[in-house]
Kinemage of the C-alpha trace (Angstrom):
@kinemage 1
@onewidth
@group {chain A} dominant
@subgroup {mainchain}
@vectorlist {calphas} color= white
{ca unk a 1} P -204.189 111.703 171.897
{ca unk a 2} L -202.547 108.646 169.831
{ca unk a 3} L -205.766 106.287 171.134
{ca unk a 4} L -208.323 109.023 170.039
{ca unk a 5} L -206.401 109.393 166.891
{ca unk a 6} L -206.749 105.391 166.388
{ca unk a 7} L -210.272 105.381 167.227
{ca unk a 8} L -210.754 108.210 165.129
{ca unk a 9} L -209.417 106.170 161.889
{ca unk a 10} L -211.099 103.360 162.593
{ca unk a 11} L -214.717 104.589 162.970
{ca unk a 12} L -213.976 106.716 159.481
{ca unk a 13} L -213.049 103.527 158.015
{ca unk a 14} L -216.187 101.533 159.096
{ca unk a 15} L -217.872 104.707 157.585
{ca unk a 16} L -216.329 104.557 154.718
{ca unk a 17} L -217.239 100.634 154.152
{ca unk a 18} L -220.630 100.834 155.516
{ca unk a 19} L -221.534 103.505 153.147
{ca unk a 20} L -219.755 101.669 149.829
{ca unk a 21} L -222.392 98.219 150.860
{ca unk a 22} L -225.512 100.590 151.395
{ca unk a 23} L -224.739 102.319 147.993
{ca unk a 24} L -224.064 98.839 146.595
{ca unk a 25} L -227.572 97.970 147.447
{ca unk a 26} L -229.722 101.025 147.245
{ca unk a 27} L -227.738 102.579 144.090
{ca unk a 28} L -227.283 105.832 145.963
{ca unk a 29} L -224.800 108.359 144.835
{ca unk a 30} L -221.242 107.786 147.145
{ca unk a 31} L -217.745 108.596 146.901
{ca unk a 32} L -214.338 109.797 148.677
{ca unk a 33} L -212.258 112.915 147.954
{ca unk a 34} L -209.034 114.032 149.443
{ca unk a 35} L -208.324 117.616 149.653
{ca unk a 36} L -205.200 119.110 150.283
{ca unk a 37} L -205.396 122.714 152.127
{ca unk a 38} L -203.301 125.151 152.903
{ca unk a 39} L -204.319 127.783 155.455
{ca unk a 40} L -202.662 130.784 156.980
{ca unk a 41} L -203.494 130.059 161.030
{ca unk a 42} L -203.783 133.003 163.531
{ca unk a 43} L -204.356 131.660 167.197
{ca unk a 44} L -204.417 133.020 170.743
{ca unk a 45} L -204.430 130.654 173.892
{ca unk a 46} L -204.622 130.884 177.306
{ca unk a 47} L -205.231 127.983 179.894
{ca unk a 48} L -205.282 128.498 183.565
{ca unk a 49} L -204.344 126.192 186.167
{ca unk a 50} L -205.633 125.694 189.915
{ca unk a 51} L -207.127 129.211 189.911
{ca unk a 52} L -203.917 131.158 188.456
{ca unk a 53} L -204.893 133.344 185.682
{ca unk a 54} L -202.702 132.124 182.068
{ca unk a 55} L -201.271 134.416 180.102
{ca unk a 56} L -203.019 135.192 176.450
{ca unk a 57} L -200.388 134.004 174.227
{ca unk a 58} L -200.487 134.531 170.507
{ca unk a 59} L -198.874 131.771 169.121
{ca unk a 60} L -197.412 133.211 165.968
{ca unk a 61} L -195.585 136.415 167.425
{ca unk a 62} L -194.600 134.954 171.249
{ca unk a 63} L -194.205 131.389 169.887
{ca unk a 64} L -192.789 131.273 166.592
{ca unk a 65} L -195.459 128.919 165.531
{ca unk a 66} L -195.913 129.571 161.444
{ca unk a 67} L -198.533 128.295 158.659
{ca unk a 68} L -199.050 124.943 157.608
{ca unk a 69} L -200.352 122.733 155.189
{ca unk a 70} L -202.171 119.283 155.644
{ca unk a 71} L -204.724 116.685 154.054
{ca unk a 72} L -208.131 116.343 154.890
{ca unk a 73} L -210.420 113.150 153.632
{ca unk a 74} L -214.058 113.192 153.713
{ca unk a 75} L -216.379 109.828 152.738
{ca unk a 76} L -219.833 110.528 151.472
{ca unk a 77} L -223.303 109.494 150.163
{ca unk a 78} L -226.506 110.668 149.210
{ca unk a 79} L -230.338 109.320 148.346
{ca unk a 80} L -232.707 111.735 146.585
{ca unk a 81} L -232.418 115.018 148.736
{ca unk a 82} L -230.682 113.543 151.551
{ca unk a 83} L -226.965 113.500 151.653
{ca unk a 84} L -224.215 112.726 154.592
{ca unk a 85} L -220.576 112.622 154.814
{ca unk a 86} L -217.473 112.272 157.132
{ca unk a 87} L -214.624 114.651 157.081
{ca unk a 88} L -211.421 113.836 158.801
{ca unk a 89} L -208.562 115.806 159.758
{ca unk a 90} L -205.361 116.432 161.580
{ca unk a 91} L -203.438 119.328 161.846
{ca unk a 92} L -199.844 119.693 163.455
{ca unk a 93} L -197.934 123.053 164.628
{ca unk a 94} L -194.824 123.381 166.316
{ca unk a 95} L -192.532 126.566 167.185
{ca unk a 96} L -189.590 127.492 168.872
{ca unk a 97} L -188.440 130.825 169.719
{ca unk a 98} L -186.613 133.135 172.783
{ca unk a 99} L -189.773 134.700 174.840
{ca unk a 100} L -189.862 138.011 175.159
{ca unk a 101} L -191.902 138.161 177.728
{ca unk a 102} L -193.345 136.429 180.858
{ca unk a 103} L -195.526 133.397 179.883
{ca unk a 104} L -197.938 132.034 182.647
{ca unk a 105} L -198.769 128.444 181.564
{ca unk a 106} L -200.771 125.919 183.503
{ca unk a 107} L -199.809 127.244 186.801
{ca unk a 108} L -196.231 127.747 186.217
{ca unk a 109} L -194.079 130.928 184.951
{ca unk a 110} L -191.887 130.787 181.828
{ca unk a 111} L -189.664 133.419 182.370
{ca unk a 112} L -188.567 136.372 179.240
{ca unk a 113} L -185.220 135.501 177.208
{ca unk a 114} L -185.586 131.591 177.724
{ca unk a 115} L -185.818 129.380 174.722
{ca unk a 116} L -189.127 127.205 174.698
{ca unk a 117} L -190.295 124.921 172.119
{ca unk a 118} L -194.299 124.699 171.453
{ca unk a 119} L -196.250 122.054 169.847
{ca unk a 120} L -200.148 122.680 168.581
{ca unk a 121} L -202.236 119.511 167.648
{ca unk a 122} L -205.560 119.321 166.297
{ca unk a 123} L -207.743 116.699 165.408
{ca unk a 124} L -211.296 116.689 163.358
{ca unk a 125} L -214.279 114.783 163.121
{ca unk a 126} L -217.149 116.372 161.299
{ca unk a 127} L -220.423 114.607 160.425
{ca unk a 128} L -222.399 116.207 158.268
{ca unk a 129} L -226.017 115.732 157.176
{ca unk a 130} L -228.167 117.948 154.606
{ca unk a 131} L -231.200 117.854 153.434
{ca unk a 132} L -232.184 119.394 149.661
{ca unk a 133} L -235.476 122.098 150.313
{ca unk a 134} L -234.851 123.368 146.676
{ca unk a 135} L -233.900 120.676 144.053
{ca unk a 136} L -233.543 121.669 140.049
{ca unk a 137} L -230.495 119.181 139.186
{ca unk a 138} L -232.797 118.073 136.218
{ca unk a 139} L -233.658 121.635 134.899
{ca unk a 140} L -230.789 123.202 132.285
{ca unk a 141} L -227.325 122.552 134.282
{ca unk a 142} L -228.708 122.408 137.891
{ca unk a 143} L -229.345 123.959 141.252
{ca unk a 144} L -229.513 123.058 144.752
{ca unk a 145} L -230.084 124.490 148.590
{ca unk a 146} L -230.488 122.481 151.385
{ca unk a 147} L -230.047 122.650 154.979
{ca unk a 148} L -226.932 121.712 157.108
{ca unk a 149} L -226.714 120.206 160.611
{ca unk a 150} L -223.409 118.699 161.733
{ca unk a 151} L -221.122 117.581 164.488
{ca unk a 152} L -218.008 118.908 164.526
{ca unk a 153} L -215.899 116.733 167.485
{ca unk a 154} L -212.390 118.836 168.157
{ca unk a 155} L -209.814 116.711 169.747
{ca unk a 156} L -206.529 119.373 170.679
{ca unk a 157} L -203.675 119.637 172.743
{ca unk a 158} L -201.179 122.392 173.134
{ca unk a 159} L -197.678 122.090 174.881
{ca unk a 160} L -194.892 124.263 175.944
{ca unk a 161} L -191.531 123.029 176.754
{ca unk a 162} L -188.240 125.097 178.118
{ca unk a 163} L -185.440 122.864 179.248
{ca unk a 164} L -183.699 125.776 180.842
{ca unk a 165} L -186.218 125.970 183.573
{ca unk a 166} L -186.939 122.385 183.371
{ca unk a 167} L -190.430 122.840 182.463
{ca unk a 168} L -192.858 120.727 180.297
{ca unk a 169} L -196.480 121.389 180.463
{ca unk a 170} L -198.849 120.021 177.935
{ca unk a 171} L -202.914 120.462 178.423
{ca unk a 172} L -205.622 118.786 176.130
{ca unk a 173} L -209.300 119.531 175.269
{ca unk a 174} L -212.290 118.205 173.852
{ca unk a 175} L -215.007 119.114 172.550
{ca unk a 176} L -218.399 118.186 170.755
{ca unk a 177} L -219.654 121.131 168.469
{ca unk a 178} L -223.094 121.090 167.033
{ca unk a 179} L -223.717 123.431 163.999
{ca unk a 180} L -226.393 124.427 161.544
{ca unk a 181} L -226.262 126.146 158.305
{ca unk a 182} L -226.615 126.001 154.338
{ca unk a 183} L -225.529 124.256 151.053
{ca unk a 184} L -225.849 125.689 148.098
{ca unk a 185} L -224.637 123.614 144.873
{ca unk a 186} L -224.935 125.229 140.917
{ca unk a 187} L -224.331 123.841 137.781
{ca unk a 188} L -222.168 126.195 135.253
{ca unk a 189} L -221.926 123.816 132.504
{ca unk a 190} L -224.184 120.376 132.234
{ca unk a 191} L -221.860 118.134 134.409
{ca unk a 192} L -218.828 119.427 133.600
{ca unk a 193} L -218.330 122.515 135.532
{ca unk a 194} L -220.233 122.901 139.100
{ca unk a 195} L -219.710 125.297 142.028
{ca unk a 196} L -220.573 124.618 145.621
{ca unk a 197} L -220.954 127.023 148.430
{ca unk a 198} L -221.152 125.379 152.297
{ca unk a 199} L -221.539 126.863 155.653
{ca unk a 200} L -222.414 126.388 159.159
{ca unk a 201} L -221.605 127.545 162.678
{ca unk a 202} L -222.794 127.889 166.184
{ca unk a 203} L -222.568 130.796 169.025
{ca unk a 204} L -223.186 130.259 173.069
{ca unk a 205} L -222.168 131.185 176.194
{ca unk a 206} L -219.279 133.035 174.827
{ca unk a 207} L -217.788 130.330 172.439
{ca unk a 208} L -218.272 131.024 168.727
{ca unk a 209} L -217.728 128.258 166.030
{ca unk a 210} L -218.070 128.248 162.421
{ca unk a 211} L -216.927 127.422 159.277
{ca unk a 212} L -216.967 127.514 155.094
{ca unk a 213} L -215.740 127.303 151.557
{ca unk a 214} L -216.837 127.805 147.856
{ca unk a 215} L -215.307 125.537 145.291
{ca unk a 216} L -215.550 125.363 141.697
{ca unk a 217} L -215.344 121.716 140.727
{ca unk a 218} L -214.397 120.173 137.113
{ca unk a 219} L -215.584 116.817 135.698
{ca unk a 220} L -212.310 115.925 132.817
{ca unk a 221} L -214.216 111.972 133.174
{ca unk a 222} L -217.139 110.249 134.460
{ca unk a 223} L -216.456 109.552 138.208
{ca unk a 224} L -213.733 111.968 138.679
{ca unk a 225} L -214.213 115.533 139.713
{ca unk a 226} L -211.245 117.933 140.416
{ca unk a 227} L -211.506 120.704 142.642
{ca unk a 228} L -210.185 124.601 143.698
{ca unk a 229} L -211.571 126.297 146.265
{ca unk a 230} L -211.286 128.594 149.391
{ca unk a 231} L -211.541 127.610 153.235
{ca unk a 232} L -212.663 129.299 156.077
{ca unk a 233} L -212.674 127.699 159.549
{ca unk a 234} L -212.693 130.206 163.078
{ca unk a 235} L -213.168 128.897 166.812
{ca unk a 236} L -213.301 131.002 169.697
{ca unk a 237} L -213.458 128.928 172.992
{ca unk a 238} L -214.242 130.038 176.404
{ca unk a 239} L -213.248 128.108 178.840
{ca unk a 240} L -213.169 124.527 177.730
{ca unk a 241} L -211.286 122.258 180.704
{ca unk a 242} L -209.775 125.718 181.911
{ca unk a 243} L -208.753 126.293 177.837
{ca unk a 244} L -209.450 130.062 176.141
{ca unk a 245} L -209.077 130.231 172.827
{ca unk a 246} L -209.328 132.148 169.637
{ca unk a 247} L -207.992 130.361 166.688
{ca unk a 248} L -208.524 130.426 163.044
{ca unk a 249} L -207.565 129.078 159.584
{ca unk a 250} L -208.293 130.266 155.928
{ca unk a 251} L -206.888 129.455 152.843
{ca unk a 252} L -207.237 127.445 149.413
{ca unk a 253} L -207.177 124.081 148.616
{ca unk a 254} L -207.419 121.469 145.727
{ca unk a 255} L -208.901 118.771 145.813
{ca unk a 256} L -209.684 115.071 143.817
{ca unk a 257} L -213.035 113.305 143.895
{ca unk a 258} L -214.145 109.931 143.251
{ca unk a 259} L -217.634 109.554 142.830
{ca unk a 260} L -220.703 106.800 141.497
């Protein structure tokens, strides 16, 4: 997980500079924003182990796994009507609460009224193309739609620990998770005051994946944009490396831009 995590980081920062040089010498738009979110999480998991059946576990009420709040970064550019960024993110849960209940888990029993401790880690990679079919930036304060395709690549692993019974199980997954969808980008007030609306997603075979936000962005100086906005992120999973899962996030975020 560390070594994917490294690997991760460095491919977003060869990203990052390869996009600054082309922009140097093209005199594209490009830029970097960090965002800081915070989402109320809802997730159910299940992951079976040499044909025994797991137990459904909702993390929250069996677990005592609660919200969180984390950065995400995301490196972009753009020439004419053609635009791409990077979005990276990590996310980190942990709980630890008295079952009340039989857990199965990988193949092994945690029994009711034994204290476990649980620890939920995600990891993001999302690269993001779209393409302008309707462009009026130079027409009163502006408007945009254009087409989304992206690769979301999940990188997650859940573990479940109760000294008691001497157990320790941990199980990983990993996943590459194309998605189409739509931008939509309107200008309230010249360059001062913008709104953006993104989404995209992706349903087969029984695993569902998609995502969103709408932001209303504000320009107080050239090359610096603030934003507010609302985030919506759901993954249902069905069987990935003997993984079920139904997980989601949603909540606001803010948001600082630097742009050229």
């Amino acid at each position: 997980m560390k070594k994917s995590r490294r690997t991760i980081v460095c491919t977003l920062a060869v990203f990052i500079i390869l996009l600054i040089c082309s922009a140097s010498v093209q005199a594209i738009e490009f830029g970097a924003r960090g965002c800081w979110w915070l989402p109320e999480f809802s997730g159910d998991f299940r992951v079976d182990k040499n044909g025994i059946v797991g137990t459904s576990i909702d993390v929250q009420s069996a677990l005592g796994i609660g919200d969180e709040s984390y950065p995400f970064v995301e490196a972009f550019a753009g020439v004419g009507a053609h635009h791409i960024s990077l979005t990276y993110m990590e996310a980190d849960y942990s709980g630890e609460k008295t079952l009340g209940g039989n857990i199965q888990f990988m193949g092994q029993t945690y029994t009711a009224g034994t204290f476990v401790q649980s620890d939920l880690q995600f990891t993001m990679l999302d690269v993001d193309y779209q393409y302008d079919i309707v462009d009026l930036e130079n027409i009163l304060a502006g408007l945009s739609v254009g087409i989304i395709g992206k690769v979301k690549y999940i990188d997650g692993q859940f573990s479940l620990k109760d000294t008691a019974l001497g157990l320790n199980e941990e199980d990983s997954f990993k996943a590459p998770i194309p998605m189409l969808g739509l931008g939509l980008h309107v200008g309230i007030l010249l360059d001062i005051l913008e709104a953006r609306v993104r989404g995209a997603g992706i349903s087969y075979s029984g695993n569902t994946f998609y995502e969103g936000l709408a932001e209303v962005s504000f320009t107080p100086f050239p090359f610096l944009d603030i934003q507010g906005g609302y985030r919506v992120m759901k993954l249902s999973v069905d069987d990935i490396s003997d993984v079920y899962a139904d997980i989601e996030f949603r909540g606001p975020y803010v948001g600082l831009t630097i742009s050229f």
